[in-house]
C-alpha positions as CSV (number, residue, x, y, z in Angstrom):
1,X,-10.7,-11.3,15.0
2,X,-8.0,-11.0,17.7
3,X,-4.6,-13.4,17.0
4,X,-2.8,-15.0,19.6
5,X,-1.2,-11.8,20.7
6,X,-4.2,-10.2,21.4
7,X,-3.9,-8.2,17.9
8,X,-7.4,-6.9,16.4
9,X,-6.9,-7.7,12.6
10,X,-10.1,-5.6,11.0
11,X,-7.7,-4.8,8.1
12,X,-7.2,-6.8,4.8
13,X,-5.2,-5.1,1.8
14,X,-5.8,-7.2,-1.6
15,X,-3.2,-7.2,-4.7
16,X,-5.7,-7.3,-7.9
17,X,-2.9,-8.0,-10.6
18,X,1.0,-8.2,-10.1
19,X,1.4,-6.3,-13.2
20,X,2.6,-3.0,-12.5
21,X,3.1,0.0,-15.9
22,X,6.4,0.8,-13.6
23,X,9.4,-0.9,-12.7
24,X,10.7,1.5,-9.7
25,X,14.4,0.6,-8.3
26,X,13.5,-0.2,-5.1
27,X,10.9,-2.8,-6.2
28,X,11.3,-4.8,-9.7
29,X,14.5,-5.5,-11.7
30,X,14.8,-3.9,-15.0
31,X,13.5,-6.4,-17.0
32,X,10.6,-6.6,-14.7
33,X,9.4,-9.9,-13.2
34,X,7.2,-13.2,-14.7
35,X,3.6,-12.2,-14.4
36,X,1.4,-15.1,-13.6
37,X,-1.1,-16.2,-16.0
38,X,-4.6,-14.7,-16.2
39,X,-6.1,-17.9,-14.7
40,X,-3.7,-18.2,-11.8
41,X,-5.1,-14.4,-10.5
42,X,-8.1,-14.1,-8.3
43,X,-11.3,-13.3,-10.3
44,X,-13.3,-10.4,-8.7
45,X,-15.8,-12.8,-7.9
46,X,-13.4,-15.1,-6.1
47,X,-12.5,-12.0,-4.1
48,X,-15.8,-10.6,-2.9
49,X,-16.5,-14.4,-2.0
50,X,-13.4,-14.1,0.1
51,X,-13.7,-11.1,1.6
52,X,-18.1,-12.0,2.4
53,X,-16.5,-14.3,4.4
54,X,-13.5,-12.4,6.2
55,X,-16.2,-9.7,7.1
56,X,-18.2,-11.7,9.4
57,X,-15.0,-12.5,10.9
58,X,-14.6,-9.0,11.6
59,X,-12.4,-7.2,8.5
60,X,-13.7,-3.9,8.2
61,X,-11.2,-2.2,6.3
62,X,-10.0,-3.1,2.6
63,X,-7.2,-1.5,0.5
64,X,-6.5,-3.0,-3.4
65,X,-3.1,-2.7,-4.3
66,X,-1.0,-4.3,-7.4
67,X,1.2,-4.3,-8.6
68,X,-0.4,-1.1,-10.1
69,X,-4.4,-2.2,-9.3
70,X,-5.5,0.7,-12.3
71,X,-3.8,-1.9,-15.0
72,X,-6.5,-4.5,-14.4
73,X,-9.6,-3.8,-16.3
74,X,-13.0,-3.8,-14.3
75,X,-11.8,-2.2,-11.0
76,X,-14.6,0.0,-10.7
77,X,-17.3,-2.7,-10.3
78,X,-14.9,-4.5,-8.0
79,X,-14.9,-1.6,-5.6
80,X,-18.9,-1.3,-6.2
81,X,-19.9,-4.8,-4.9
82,X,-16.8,-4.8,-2.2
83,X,-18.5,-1.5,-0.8
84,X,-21.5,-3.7,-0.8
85,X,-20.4,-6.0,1.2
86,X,-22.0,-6.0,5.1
87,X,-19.7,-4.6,7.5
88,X,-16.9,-3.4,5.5
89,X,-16.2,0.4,6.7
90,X,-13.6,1.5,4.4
91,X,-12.3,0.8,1.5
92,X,-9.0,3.0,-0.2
93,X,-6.4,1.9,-3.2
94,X,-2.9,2.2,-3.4
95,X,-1.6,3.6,-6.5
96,X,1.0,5.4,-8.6
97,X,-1.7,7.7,-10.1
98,X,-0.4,7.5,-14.0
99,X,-3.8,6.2,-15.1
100,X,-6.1,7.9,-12.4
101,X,-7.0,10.8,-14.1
102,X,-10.1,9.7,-15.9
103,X,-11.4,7.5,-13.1
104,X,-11.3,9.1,-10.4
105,X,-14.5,10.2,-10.3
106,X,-15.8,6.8,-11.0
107,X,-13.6,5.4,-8.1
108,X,-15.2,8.1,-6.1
109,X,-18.7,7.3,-7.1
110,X,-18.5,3.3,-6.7
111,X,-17.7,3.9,-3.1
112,X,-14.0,4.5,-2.9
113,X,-13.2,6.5,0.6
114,X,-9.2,7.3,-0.3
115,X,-6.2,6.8,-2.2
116,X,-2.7,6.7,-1.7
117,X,-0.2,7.5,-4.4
118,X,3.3,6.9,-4.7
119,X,5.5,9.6,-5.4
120,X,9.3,10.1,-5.1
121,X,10.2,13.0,-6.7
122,X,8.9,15.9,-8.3
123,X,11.5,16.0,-11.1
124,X,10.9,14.4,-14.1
125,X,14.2,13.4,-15.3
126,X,14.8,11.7,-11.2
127,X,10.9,9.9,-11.9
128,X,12.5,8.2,-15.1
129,X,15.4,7.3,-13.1
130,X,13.7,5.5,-10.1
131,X,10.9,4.6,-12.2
132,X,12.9,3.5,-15.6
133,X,9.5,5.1,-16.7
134,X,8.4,8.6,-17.4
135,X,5.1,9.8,-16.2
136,X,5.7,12.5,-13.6
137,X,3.1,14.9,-15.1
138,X,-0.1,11.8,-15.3
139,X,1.2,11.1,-11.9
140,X,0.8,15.0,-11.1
141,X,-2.2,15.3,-12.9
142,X,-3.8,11.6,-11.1
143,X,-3.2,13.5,-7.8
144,X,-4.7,16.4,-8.7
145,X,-7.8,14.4,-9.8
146,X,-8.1,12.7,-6.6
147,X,-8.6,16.1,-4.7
148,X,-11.1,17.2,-7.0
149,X,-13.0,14.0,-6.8
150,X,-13.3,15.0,-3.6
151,X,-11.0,11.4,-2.4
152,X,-10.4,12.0,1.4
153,X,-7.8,12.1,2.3
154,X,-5.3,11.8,-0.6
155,X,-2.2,10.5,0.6
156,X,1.6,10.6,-0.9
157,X,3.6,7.7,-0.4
158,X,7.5,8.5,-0.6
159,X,10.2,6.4,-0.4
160,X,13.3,8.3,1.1
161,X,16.2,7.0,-0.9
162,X,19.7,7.9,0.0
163,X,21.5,9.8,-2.4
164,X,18.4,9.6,-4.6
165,X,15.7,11.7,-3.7
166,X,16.9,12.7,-0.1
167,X,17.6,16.5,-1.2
168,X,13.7,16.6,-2.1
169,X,12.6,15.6,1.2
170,X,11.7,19.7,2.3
171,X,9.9,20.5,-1.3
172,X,7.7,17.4,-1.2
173,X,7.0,18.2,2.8
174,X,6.0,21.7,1.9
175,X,3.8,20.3,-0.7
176,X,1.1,20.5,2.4
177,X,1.2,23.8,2.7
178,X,-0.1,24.8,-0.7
179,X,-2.4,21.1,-1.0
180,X,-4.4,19.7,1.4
181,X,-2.1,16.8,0.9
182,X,-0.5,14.2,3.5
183,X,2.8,13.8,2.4
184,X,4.4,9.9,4.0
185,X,7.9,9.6,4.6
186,X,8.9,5.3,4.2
187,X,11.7,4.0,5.0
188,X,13.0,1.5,2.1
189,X,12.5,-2.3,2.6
190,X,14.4,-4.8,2.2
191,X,11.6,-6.8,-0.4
192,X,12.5,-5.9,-4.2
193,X,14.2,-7.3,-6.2
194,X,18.3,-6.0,-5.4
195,X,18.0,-6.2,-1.0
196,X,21.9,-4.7,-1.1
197,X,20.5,-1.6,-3.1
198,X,17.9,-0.6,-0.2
199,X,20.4,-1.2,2.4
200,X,22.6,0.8,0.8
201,X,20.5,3.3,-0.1
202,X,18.4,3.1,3.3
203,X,17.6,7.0,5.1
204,X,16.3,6.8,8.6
205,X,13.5,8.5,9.8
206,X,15.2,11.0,12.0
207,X,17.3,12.3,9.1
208,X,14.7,12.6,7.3
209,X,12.4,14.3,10.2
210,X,15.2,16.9,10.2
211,X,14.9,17.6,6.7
212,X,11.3,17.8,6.9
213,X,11.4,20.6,10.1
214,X,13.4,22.8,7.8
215,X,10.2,23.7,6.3
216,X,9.4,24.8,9.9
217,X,8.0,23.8,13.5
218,X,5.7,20.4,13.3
219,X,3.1,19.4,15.6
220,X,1.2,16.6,16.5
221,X,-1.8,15.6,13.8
222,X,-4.2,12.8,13.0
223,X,-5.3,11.5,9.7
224,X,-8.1,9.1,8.8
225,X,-6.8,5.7,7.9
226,X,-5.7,2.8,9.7
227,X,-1.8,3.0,8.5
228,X,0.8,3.1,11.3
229,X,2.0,6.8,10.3
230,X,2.9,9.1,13.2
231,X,1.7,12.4,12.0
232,X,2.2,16.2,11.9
233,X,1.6,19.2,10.5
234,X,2.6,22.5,9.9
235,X,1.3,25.8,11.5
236,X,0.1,27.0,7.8
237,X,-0.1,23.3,7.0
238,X,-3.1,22.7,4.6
239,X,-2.1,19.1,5.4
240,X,-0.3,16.7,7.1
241,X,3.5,15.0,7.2
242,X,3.7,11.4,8.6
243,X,6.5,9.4,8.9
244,X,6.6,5.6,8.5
245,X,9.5,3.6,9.8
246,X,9.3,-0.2,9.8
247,X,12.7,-0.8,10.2
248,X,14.0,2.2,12.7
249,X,10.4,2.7,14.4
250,X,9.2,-1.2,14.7
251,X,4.8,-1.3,14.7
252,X,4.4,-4.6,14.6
253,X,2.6,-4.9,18.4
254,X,0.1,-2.5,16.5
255,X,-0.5,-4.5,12.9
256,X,-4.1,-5.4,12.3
257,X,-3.6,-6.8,8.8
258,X,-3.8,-9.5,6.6
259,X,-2.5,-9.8,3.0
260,X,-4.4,-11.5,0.0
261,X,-2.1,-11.9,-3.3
262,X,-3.5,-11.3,-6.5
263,X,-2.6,-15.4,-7.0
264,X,-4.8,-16.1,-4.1
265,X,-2.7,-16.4,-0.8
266,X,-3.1,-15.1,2.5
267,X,0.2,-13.7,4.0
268,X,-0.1,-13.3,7.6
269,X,3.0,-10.7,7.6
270,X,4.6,-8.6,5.1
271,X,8.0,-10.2,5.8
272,X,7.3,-13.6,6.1
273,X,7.3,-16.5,3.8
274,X,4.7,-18.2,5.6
275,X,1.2,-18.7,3.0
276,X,-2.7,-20.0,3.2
277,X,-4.1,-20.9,-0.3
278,X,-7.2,-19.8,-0.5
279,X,-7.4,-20.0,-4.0
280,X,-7.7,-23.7,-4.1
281,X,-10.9,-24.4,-1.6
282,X,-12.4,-20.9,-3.6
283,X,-12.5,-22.9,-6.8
284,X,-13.4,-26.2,-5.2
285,X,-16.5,-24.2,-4.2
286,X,-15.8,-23.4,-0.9
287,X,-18.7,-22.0,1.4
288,X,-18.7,-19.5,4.3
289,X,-17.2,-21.7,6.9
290,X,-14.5,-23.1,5.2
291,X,-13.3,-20.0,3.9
292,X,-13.6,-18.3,7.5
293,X,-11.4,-21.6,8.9
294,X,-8.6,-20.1,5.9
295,X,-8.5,-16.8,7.7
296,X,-8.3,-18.0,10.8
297,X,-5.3,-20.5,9.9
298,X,-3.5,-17.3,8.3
299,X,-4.0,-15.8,12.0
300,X,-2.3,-18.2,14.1
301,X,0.8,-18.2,11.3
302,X,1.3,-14.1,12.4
303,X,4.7,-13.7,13.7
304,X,4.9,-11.5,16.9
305,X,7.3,-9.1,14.8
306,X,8.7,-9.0,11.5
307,X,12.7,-9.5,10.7
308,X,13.5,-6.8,8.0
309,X,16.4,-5.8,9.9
310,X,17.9,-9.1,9.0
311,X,18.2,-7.8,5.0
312,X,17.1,-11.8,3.8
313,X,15.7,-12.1,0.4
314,X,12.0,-13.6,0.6
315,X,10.2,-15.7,-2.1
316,X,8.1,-12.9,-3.3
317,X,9.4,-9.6,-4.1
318,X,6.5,-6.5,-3.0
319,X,5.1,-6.2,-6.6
320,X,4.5,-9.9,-5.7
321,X,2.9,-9.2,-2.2
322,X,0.6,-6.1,-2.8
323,X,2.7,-3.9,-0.3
C-alpha cells in the first residue's frame, strides 16, 4: 500500500479509548478533556473488521494506544483475535504502565510482541508534577513486569521537557546499562492542550544527545520496531538510547502510518486535520471492499510532510489522536 509519494504504509496505530488515568502537562488540561460516549468509540469488533480489511491492503504492523489503552476493559481478547488476523506481523501497545503489572503476562500470552511505556522522570514528587497524578512506583513496577514477561523489546518513551525533567536526561540514559531497556528521547509537540507551554518548554535533540554522552561514548544500534528512532548504545549498554526528533530531525519521507481514533476516524498524519469516517460505513455494514476504498481515500489525503514547526492548535489534542 504505497501513497502517492511512493511511501509503504504497512503500519496502523489504533486509539482504543480517549480516556487516559493521567492528565500529563504536555498533553491534557487539568481538568482533563470531554470523553466521548461509550457508543461513539469503536467496538473491538468494529476494529478487527477494520483492520481484516486494511491487512489485505498490506498493514502488517499494529500498535493500540489511548488515551491509556489498559483503562478499557477487554483488551486482552482484542489483541488475541487482532494477532489472528492474516498477515499482521506485529502487534505492540503504548502505555504508561500504572495498570500493567497484573497483565502483562496475559498481554504476552494473547500475542503481544512489545510495549512502550511512557516515562519522564524517575522522581516521584516531578511524576505528580507532569503527571498531576502519582504513580511512579506502578509505573516502575509495570516496567519491570514487562521484562519479566519476557515483552521484547520494552521501550521507554520520554518526553525531554525544558526546565522540567532536562537534568534527568543522563540517569534515565544510564537506565540501559543496568536494564536491558531502550530508553527514547522525544522532542515535545506542539498537540496538547497549552501549544505555548511545549514551545516554551521545547529541548532539542542535540542538547539532549549531549546530556545523554555524559554517561559515555555511544554507538550506532538497532532495535526491532518500525518507529523512526535513530539508535545507540553504550559500550556496557544492556540496551539501547534512541532519539526521536519530529520537529529538529523531520522523518516524514520515511512515515508508513496510518491513524485510527478510538471514535472511528482515519488520520492520514499526526498533524493534520484532514479525517475518513470509517465508523459510519462500519455500522452501515460495510464489507471488505468498501472498507479497503476508506483506507485508500485516507492515503491520498497524506501530506508530503507535517507542519509542527508552525506551533497551530489542531482540532484534536494527542489524547484525542492515539499518538
Amino acid at each position: 500500500m504505497r501513497d502517492r509519494l511512493g511511501r509503504n504504509i504497512d503500519y496502523l496505530r489504533i486509539s482504543v479509548t480517549d480516556r487516559c488515568n493521567l492528565r500529563c502537562v504536555y498533553c491534557m488540561p487539568a481538568e482533563g478533556v470531554s470523553y466521548r460516549a461509550h457508543g461513539e468509540i469503536l467496538s473491538y469488533e468494529e476494529i478487527v473488521h477494520l483492520v481484516s480489511a486494511g491487512a489485505k491492503l498490506g498493514i502488517r504492523r499494529l500498535r493500540l494506544t489511548g488515551g491509556e489503552p489498559l483503562v478499557r476493559t477487554g483488551i486482552t481478547e482484542l489483541i488475541k483475535q487482532l494477532k489472528a488476523i492474516p498477515g499482521i506481523e506485529d502487534l505492540s501497545l503504548t502505555t504508561n504502565g500504572i495498570l500493567l503489572t497484573p497483565l502483562a503476562e496475559g498481554l504476552k500470552a494473547a500475542g503481544l510482541n512489545r510495549v512502550n511505556i511512557s516515562l519522564d522522570t524517575l522522581r516521584p514528587e516531578r511524576f505528580a508534577a507532569i503527571t498531576r497524578c502519582d504513580g511512579l512506583e506502578a509505573a516502575i513496577r509495570g516496567i519491570k513486569a514487562a521484562l519479566t514477561a519476557g515483552l521484547n523489546p520494552v521501550k521507554i518513551n520520554t518526553v525531554a521537557l525544558r526546565g522540567v525533567n532536562d537534568d534527568e536526561i543522563a540517569d534515565l540514559a544510564a537506565l540501559t546499562l543496568k536494564y536491558p531497556l531502550h530508553v527514547r528521547f522525544i522532542e515535545v509537540m506542539p498537540l496538547g492542550a497549552d501549544v505555548a507551554w511545549a514551545k516554551n518548554h521545547a529541548l532539542p535533540l542535540a542538547e539532549v544527545k549531549a546530556k545523554v554522552e555524559s554517561v559515555g561514548r555511544l554507538v550506532p544500534a538497532t532495535v526491532t520496531g518500525a518507529g523512526p528512532a535513530q539508535a545507540f548504545r553504550y559500550a556496557a549498554g544492556l540496551g539501547t538510547v534512541g532519539f526521536i526528533g519530529a520537529l529538529s530531525h523531520g522523518f516524514c519521507s520515511r512515515c508508513n502510518r496510518l491513524r485510527l481514533t478510538a471514535d472511528g476516524k482515519l488520520k492520514p498524519c499526526l498533524a493534520s486535520d484532514e479525517e475518513v469516517d470509517v465508523k459510519q460505513a462500519l455500522r452501515q455494514g460495510a464489507g471488505e471492499e468498501e472498507l479497503k476504498a476508506l483506507f485508500l481515500r485516507a492515503l491520498d489525503l497524506k501530506p508530503s510532510q507535517h507542519q509542527l514547526q508552525q506551533y497551530e492548535e489542531h482540532e484534536r489534542i494527542m489524547c484525542q489522536i492515539g499518538g
